[in-house]
C-alpha positions in Angstrom: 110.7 99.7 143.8 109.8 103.3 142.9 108.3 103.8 139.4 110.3 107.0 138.0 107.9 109.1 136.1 109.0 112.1 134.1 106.1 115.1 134.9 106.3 118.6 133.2 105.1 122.1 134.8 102.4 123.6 133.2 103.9 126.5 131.9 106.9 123.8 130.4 104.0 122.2 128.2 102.2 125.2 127.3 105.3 125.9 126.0 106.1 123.0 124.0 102.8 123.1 122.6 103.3 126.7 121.3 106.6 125.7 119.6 105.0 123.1 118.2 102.1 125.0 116.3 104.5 127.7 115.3 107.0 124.8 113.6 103.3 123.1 112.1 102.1 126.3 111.0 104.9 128.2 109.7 105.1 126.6 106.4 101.8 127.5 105.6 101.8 130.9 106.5 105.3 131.4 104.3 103.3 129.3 101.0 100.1 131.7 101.7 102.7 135.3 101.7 104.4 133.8 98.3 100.9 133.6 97.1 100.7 137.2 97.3 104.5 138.0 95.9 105.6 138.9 92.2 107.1 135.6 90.5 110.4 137.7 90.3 110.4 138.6 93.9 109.7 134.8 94.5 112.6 133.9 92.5 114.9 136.5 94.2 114.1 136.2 97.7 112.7 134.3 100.7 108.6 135.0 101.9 110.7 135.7 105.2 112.5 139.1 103.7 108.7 140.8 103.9 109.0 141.4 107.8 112.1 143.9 106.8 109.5 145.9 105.7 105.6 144.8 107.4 103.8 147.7 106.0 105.2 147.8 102.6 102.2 147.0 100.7 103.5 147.3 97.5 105.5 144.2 97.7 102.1 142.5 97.5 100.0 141.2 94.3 96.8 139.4 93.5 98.6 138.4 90.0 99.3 135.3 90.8 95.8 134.5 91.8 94.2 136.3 88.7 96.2 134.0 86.3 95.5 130.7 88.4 91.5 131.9 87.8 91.3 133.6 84.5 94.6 131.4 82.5 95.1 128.6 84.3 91.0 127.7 84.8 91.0 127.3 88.2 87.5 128.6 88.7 85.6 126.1 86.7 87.7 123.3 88.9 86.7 124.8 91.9 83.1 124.8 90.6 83.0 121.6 89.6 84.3 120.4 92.9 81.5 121.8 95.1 79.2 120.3 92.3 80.9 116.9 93.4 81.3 117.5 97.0 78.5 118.9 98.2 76.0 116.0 97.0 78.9 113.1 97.0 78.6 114.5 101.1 75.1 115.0 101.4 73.8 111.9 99.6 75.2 109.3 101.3 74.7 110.7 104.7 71.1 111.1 104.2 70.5 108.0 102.9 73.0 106.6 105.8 71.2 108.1 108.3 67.9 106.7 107.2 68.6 103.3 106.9 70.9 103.5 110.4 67.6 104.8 112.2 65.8 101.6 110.8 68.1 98.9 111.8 68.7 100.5 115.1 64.9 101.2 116.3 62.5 99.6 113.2 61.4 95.7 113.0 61.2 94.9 109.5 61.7 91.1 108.1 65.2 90.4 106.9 66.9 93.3 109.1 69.5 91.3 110.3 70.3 89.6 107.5 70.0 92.4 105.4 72.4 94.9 107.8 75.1 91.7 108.0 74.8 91.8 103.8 75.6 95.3 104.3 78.2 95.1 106.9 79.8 92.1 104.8 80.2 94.5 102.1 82.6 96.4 103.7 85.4 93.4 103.3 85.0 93.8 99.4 88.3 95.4 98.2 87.1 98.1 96.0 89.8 97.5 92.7 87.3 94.5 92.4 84.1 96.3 91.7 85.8 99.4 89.5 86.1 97.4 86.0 82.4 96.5 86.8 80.9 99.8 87.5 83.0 101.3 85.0 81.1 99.0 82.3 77.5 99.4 84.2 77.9 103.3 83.9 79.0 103.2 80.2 75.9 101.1 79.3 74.2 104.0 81.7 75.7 106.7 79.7 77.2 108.5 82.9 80.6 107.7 82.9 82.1 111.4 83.7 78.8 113.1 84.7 78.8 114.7 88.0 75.4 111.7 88.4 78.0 109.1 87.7 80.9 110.7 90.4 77.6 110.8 92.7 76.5 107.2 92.3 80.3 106.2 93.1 81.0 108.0 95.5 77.7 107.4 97.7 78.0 103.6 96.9 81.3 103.7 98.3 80.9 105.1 101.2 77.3 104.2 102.3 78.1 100.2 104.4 80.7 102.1 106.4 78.8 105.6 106.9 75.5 103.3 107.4 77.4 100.9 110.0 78.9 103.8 111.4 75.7 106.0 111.9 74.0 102.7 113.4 76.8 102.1 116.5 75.6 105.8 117.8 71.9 105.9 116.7 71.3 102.2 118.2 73.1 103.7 121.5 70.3 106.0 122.0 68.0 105.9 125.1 65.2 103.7 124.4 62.6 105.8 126.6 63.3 108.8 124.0 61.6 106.8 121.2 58.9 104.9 124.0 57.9 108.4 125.2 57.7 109.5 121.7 55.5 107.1 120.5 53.4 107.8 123.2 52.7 111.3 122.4 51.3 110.1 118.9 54.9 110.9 117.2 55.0 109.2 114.3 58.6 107.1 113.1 59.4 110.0 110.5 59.1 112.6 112.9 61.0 110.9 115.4 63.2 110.9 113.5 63.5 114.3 112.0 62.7 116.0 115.4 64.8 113.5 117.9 67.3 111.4 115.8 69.0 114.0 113.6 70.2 116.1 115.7 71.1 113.9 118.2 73.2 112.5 115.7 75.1 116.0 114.9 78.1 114.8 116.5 78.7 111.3 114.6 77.8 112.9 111.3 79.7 115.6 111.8 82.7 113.3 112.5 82.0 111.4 109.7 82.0 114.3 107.3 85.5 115.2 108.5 86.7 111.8 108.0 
C-alpha cells in the first residue's frame, strides 16, 4: 500500500512562510506607528490611515514618549531594570559556569553527592521557600534592595543553570583538558582560555531562556 504524502514546492513554502511573518509582525509594527501618533489621531483613526499619506511627517510625535519618560517615570523603571537584569544575568551564570567546570572535569570529595544535592533541588517547588527567604532577607535588611532581587534571583536559577551548563561542559573532549595540562596550563586557565568560550553557545541559550 502506498503511503500518500502531501509535499509543497519551494516557492509554495517560501510563500507561506512570508505570510506568516507579515500576519506575526504586523501587529507590532501598527502598536510601534501609534507610538508615534497624537492621542487624538489615535482616537480618530486607524495606525493603517498613515500610508494615505507615507511622507507626511507631521502626522508624527515623540509626545507620547516624552510623557511616558518625564510624567509617567518610565526612565527610572527602565534604570532600575538593567540594575536588576544585568547582575540577576551575570551572577548566576558565572557562578554556574564555575561550579559546572568542577563537577564535569575536577575530583573533589563529596562531588557526587554534592551535584545530586544540587540537582535534587530542582524538584523543590519554589512557593515553599518564598515565606522563608522573605523572613531571612528581613532579618538581612535587604528585602527590596537590588542585593536582595540579586540573591533571589541567582538562587533560583543557579541548580538548573548549573545542571544545565554541566550536560555541555562534561561533553567536552577530554584530550582538550589532557593536552592542556600538559603544556603546564593550570585548571583556572583552562578554563578561562578553553572552557568559556567553548561554552558560548549553551550560555548564550541559557540567557535567552
Amino acid at each position: 500500500m502506498k503511503k500518500n504524502t502531501i509535499s509543497f514546492s519551494s516557492s509554495s513554502l517560501h510563500l507561506i512562510i512570508i505570510i506568516t511573518a507579515f500576519i506575526w509582525v504586523l501587529p507590532t509594527v501598527g502598536l510601534l506607528i501609534t507610538s508615534f501618533r497624537p492621542p487624538p489621531d489615535v482616537a480618530a483613526s486607524g495606525w493603517w490611515t498613515v500610508f494615505e499619506h507615507p511622507f507626511n511627517f507631521t502626522c508624527y510625535s515623540l509626545e507620547n514618549y516624552q510623557r511616558v519618560i518625564a510624567k509617567i517615570g518610565l526612565g527610572g523603571a527602565f534604570i532600575n531594570t538593567l540594575f536588576i537584569t544585568i547582575p540577576s544575568t551575570i551572577i548566576p551564570i558565572l557562578i554556574a559556569s564555575f561550579a559546572a567546570y568542577a563537577f564535569a572535569w575536577m575530583e573533589f570529595p563529596g562531588r557526587k553527592l554534592i551535584f545530586i544535592f544540587l540537582v535534587g533541588l530542582l524538584v523543590i517547588p519554589l512557593q515553599m521557600t518564598m515565606i522563608p527567604i522573605l523572613r531571612i532577607f528581613s532579618n538581612l535588611g535587604i528585602v527590596g534592595t537590588f542585593p536582595g532581587i540579586w540573591l533571589a534571583h541567582t538562587g533560583y536559577g543557579l541548580p538548573l543553570m548549573t545542571f544545565l551548563l554541566f550536560t555541555f561542559i562534561s561533553g567536552l573532549p577530554s584530550e582538550l583538558f589532557d593536552s592542556s595540562s600538559i603544556d603546564g596550563a593550570t585548571p583556572f586557565q583552562i578554563f578561562i582560555k578553553i572552557v568559556m568560550p567553548l561554552s558560548v553557545p549553551a550560555i548564550e541559550g541559557r540567557i535567552q531562556a
